[in-house]
N, C-alpha and C positions, 0 to 999 in steps of 0.2 A: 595206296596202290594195291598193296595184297586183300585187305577191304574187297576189291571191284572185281578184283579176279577172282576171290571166294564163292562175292553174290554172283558173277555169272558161271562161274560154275553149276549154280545150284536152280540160278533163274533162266537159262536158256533150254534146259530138257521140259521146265513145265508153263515154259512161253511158246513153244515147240506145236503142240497141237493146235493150239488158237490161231498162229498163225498160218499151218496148212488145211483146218477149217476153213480160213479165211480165203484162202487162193482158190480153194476148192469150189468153194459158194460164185468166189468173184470172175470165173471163168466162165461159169452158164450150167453149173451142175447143180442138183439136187441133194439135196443128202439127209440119205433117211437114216433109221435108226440104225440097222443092220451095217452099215459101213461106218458110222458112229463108234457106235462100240468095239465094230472090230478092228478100228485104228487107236482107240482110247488102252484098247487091250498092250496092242504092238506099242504102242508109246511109252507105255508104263514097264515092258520088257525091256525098253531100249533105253531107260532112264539112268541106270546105274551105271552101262558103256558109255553113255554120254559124257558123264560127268568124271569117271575116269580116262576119260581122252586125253586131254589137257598133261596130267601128269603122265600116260604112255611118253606123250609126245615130248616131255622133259625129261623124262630120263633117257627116252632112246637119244638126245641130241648129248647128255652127260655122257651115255657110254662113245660115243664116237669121237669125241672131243678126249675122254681116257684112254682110249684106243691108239690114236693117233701119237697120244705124248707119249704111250708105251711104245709105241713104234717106234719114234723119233727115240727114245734112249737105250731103243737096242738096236739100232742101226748105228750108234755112235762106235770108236774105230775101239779094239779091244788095250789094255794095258800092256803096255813095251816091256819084255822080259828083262831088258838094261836097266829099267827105273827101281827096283828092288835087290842091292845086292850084301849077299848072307858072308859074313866072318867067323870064321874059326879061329881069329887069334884072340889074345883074351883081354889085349887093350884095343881100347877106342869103343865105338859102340856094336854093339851085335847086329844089327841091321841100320841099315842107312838106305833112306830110302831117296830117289835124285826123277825132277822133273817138274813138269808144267801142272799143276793142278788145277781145276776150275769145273763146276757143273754144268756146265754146258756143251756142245760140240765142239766138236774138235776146230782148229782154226780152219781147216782147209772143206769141212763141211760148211761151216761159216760165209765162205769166199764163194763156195757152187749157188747157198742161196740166194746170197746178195746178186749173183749175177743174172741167178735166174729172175729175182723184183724186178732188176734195172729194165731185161730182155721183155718181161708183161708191161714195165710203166712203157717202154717205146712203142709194143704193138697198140695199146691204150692210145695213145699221142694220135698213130700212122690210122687208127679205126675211126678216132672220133673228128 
């Protein structure tokens, strides 16, 4: 698979001209030398953005998809001042720390998306 994405990376910028020779010719136009070259010229500038598209267009879909999880874990709710509490006497342990822990949203973030899916799958249902 990554094979076929390589070669058309590298086979569609110099498949490119033949094929708009080809339109060019098949439509009812001439083509002398003078627009020859001066498209052979523009092709050969446009070779390397061509063939760097492909990866523009994966990383811009990586950062928004990073974007988003950043979002989503700084929107989560912040740590409860109760869940941390410090001792000053000299038995038992110096901090103890008390709560829910888990890397995810919070439960009640949780409950707003599920309701939000449920609310898309029924307008889904009522559309189609």
């Amino acid at each position: 698979m990554f094979a076929f994405l390589i070669a058309g990376l590298y086979l569609f910028p110099n498949l490119l001209p033949g094929v708009v020779f080809a339109t060019y010719i098949g439509t009812g136009h001439t083509l002398d030398l003078a627009t020859a070259v001066t498209c052979l010229v523009l092709f050969n500038l446009m070779k390397e953005p061509l063939i760097g598209l492909p990866m523009f267009v994966t990383d811009m879909i990586e950062m928004v998809v990073s974007m988003k999880r950043m979002q989503k874990f700084l929107e989560t709710d912040e740590v409860q001042s109760m869940i941390v509490v410090r001792r000053d006497e000299e038995e038992g342990p110096a901090l103890e720390i008390r709560g829910n822990f888990s890397w995810g949203l919070s439960e009640k973030k949780e409950e707003e998306e599920e309701e939000e899916k449920v609310e898309v799958d029924e307008k889904k249902r009522t559309l189609g």
